[in-house]
N, C-alpha and C positions, 0 to 999 in steps of 0.2 A: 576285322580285328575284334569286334564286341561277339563273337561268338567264340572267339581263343581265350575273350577275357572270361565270360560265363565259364567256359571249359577248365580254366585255371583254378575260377573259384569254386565251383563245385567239386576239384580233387585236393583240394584245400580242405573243404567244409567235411570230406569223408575220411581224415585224418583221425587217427586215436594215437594219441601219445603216450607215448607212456608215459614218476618215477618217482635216539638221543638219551643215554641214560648213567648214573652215580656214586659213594664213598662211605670210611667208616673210623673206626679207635686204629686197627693195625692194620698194615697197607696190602700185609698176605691176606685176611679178609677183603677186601676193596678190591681188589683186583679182581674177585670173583663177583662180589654183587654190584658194583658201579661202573666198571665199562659196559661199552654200550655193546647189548649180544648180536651177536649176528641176527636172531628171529624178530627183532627188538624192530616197530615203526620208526622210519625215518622219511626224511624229507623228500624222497622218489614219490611216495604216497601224494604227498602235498601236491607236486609237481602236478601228478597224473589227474587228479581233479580240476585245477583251475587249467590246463591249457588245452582239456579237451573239451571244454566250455570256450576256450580261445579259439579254437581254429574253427568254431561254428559261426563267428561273429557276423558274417556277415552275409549268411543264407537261411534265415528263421521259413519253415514253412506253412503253407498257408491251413488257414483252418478245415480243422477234419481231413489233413492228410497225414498220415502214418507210415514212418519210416526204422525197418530194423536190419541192423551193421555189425555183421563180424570182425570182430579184431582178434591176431594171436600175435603175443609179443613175448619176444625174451632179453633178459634182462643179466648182466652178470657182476657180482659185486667180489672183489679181490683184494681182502687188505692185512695188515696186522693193527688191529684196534688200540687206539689211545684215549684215552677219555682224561680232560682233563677236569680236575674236581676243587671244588672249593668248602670250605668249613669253618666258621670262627674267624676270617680273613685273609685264612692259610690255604695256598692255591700252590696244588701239586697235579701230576698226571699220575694215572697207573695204567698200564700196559696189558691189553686183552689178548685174548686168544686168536690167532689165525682163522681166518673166513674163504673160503673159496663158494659164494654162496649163487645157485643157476635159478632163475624165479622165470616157469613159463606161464602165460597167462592167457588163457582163453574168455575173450569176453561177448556180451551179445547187449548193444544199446537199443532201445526203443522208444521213439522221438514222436510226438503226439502235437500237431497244430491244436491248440488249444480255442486261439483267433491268428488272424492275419501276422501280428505281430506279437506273439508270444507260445512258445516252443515248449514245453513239458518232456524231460528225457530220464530215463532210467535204466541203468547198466548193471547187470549181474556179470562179476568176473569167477571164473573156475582157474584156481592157481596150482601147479608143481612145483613144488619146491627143492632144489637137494644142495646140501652141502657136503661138497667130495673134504674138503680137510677132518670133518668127522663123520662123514658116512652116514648123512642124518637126510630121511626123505619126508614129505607130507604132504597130500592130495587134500584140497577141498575147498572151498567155497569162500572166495575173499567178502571183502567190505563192499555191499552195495550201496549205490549212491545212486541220487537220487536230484533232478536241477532244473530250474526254469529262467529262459533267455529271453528279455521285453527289449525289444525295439522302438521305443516311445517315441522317433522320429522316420517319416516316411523318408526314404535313400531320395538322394535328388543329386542327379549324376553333375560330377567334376566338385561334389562334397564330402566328406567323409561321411562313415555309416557308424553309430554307436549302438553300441549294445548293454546292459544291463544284467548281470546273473547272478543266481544265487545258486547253492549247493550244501544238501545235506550229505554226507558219509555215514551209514550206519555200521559198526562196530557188531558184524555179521559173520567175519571169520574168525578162525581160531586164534583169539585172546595170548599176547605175551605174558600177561599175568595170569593166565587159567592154566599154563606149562609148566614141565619143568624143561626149563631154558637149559640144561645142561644134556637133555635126552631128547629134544625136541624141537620142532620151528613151526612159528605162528604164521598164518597166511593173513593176519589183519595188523591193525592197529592196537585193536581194543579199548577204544574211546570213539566218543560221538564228535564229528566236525561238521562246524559251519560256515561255509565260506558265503563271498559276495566280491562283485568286483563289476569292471568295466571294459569291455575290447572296444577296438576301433581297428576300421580298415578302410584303404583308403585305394582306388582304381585311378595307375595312371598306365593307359592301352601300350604293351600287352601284359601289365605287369600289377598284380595286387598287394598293396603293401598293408602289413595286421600289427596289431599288437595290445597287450592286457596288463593290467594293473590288477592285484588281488588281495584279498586280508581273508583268513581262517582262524575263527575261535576254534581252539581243541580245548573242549571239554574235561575235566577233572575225572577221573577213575578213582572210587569210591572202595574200603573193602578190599585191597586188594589180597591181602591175607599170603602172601607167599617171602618164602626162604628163598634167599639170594644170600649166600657167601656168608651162610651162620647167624644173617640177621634177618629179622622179619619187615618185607614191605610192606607197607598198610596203604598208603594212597599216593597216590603218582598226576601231578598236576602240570599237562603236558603247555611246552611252548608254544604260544601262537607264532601262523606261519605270512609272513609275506610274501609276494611273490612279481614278476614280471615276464614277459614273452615279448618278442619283436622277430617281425622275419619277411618275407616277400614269397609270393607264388609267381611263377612265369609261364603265360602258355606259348610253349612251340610250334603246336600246332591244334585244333581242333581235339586230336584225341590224345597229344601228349605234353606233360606238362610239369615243371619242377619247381619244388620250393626247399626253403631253406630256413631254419630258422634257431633262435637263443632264448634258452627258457630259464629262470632262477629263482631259486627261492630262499629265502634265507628263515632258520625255524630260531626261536626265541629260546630261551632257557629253561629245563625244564626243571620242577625239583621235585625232589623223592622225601616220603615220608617215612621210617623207621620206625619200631617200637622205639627203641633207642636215641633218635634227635633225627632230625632234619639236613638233607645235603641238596646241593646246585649242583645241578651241570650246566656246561659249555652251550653258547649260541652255534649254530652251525650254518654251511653255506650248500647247496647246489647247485651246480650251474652243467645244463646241456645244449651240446650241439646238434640238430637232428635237421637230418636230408633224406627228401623224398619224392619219389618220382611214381607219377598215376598217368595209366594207362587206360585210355575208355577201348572198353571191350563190346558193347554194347550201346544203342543211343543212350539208355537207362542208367549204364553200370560204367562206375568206373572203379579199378583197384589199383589201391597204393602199396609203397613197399617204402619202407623208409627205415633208415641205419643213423644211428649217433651215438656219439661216447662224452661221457662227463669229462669237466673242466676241473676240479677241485676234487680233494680226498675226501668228503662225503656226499660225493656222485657217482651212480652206478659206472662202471667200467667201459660196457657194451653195450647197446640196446638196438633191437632187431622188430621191425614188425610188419605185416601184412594185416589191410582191411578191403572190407570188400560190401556193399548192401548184400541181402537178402530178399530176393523175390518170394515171396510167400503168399499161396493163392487166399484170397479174402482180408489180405492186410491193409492193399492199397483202398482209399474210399474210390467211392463211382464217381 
């Protein structure tokens, strides 16, 4: 049974998961610059950092080994936007434009033993983007990020295993404030995040139970200098986000293995700064399902495929994904 449990965690540990804005004097203005845009970072973003630091909780690897991992995942957001806005202690909604927005995402992580118990990883993602309700497409290079995993306690079996992680996101793809959000869609955030937090996972044979606690400062955007709905945005001082994940992996057998899991984030309020004054937005929620089953193909390789759909109206709809390592000759150490 302790090699269905290893087999469990290891298609666990090679999971990539994947997943808020403003107002003004007249409300036909406000509806153009204070809902939130479709190209606009939202809390899918937040999600995707702290739970692919989650589901490694409990497989750090050893020093001077090197590990790189394909992932392609899609994503699909379907709504008619509401943003509700506050000013002076007058709290109204305005009504945004229809979204039908497809977000594919090609990524490649690389995970470096630094020592025995601390992990170094770095993920470049390549995003597609299109939205069919206005026929708007963009190719390019999302937010790289950037995280390292300490295990400050050696595993001492029938105990649980904690983990420690931090995570920078750097503000690498294309900027919502460097657009114009009426002709165009951003593949990043456009602010720097720094998260930290905690996993634990816990092996009762044949079954591994996980789960993560998290906090992300997002960073203030400085300068923003853009027209949104006849007024000018000057700085945007995004919500901090929190966050949680809980779920179990089961092995069936040596080479096949399912897990399940509940990931949430909830992002804080953000406000926007105007030439004109100052406005609030709304705190918001996320909350996903996600189920996935890995297949070992190889003693080496195992590939996951994993399907989930958001709980709440500002969580992605769909989300779809395949990962898989990379054999790359001279990557592994000797």
């Amino acid at each position: 049974m302790t090699q269905r449990v290893i087999a469990g965690a290891l298609a666990l540990a090679c999971l990539v998961a994947p997943y808020a804005f403003a107002e003004q004097a007249s409300q036909e203005q406000a509806r153009e610059a204070l809902a939130k845009k479709s190209d606009d970072a939202d809390t899918e973003k937040a999600l995707e950092e702290v739970f692919q630091a989650a589901e490694k909780s409990y497989t750090l690897l050893k020093k001077g080994e090197r590990t790189l991992t394909f992932a392609a995942d899609y994503s699909l957001v379907r709504d008619t936007l509401v943003e509700t806005l506050r000013q002076n202690g007058n709290v109204f909604s305005v009504v945004g434009r229809s979204e039908a927005q497809h977000t594919f995402t090609n990524s490649f992580t690389f995970d470096y033993g630094v020592w025995d118990n601390l992990t170094f990883s770095v993920r470049l993602p390549l995003v597609a983007k299109y939205d069919t309700e206005r026929d708007l497409s963009r190719y390019s290079v999302g937010d790289v990020s950037t995280s390292v995993r300490w295990q400050p306690w050696e595993a001492v079996r029938g105990k649980p295993v904690y983990t420690l992680y931090g995570s920078l996101s750097l503000p690498t793809g294309d900027s919502p404030y460097d657009i114009n959000p009426d002709n165009d869609l951003s593949t990043g955030s456009g602010f720097y995040s720094l998260g930290f937090g905690l996993n634990a996972s816990y092996i009762i044979d044949p079954v591994v139970l996980f789960g993560s606690v998290g906090y992300a400062y997002n960073m203030k955007v400085s300068d923003v200098d853009q027209v949104r709905g006849g007024r000018l945005l000057q700085d945007v001082d995004p919500g901090d986000t929190l966050s949680m994940s809980a779920g179990f992996a089961y092995s069936l057998s040596y080479d096949v293995s399912l897990s399940a899991s509940y990931q949430m984030s909830h992002s804080l309020k953000t406000e926007y700064t105007f030439a004109d004054g100052s406005l609030e937005g709304t705190e918001s929620t996320s909350a996903l399902m996600n189920f996935a089953l890995g297949v070992r193909t190889d003693p080496d390789t195992i590939v996951n495929v994993n399907a989930g759909f958001g709980m709440t109206e500002d969580s992605p709809d769909v989300l779809l994904g395949i990962s898989m390592p990379l054999d790359i000759k001279g990557l592994k150490s000797e």
